[in-house]
C-alpha positions in Angstrom: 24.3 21.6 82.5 27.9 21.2 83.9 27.1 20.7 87.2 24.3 17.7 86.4 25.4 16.1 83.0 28.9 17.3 82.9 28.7 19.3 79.5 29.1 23.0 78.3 26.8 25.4 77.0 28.8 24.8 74.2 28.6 21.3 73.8 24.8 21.7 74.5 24.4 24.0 71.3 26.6 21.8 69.6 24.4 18.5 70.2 21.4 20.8 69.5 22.9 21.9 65.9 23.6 18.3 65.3 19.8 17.0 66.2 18.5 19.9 64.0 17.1 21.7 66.3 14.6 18.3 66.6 14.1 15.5 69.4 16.0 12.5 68.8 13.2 10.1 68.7 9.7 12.3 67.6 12.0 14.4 65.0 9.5 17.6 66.1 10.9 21.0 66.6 12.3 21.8 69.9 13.8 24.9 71.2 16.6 24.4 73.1 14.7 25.6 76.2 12.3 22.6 75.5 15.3 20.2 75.0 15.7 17.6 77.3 19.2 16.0 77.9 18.4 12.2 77.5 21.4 9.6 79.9 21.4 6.6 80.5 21.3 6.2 84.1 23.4 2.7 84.5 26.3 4.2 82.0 25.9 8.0 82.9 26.4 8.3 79.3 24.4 11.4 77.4 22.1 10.0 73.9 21.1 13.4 73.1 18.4 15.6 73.2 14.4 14.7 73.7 11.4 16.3 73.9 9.5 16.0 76.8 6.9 13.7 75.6 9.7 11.4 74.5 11.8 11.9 77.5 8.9 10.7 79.7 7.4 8.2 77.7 11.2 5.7 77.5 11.3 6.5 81.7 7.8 4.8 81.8 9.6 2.3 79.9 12.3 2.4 82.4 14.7 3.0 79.6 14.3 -0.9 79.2 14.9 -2.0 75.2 12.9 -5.5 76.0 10.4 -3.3 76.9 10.5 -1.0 74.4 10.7 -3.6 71.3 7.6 -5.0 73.1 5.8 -2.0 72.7 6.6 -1.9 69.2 5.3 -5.3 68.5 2.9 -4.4 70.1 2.0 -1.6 67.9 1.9 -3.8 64.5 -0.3 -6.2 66.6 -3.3 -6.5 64.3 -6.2 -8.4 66.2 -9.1 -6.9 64.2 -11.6 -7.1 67.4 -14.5 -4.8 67.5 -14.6 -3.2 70.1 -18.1 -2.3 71.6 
């Protein structure tokens, strides 16, 4: 963790006790094993802890918020089309 985000154990299990022991975005239970340390690869800056799932699905996204508030839009998009 040092060597690739620049943090501590420490500061790990402190980030970990502040999340609740739960992904940032999903809010499910993680273990810290499963915890993934979410940066923002521009700013180096750390966000906090994701689940996999989560952690994968805003690099699809390429971590883009146009692209991301898209999707959401997307989401409430009600077209009502049968589909066949």
């Amino acid at each position: 963790m040092k060597h690739r985000y620049g943090i501590s154990e420490e500061q790990f299990v402190e980030m970990y006790t502040y999340q609740n022991g739960s992904c940032a975005i999903c809010e499910k239970s993680i273990t810290p094993k499963q915890s993934l340390v979410d940066h923002c690869h521009n700013t180096k800056f750390i966000r906090g802890l994701l689940c996999r799932k989560c952690n994968f699905a805003i690099g699809l996204l390429s971590d883009n918020k146009k692209y991301i508030e898209n999707a959401i839009q997307y989401l409430g998009n009600d077209y009502k089309l049968k589909i066949l």
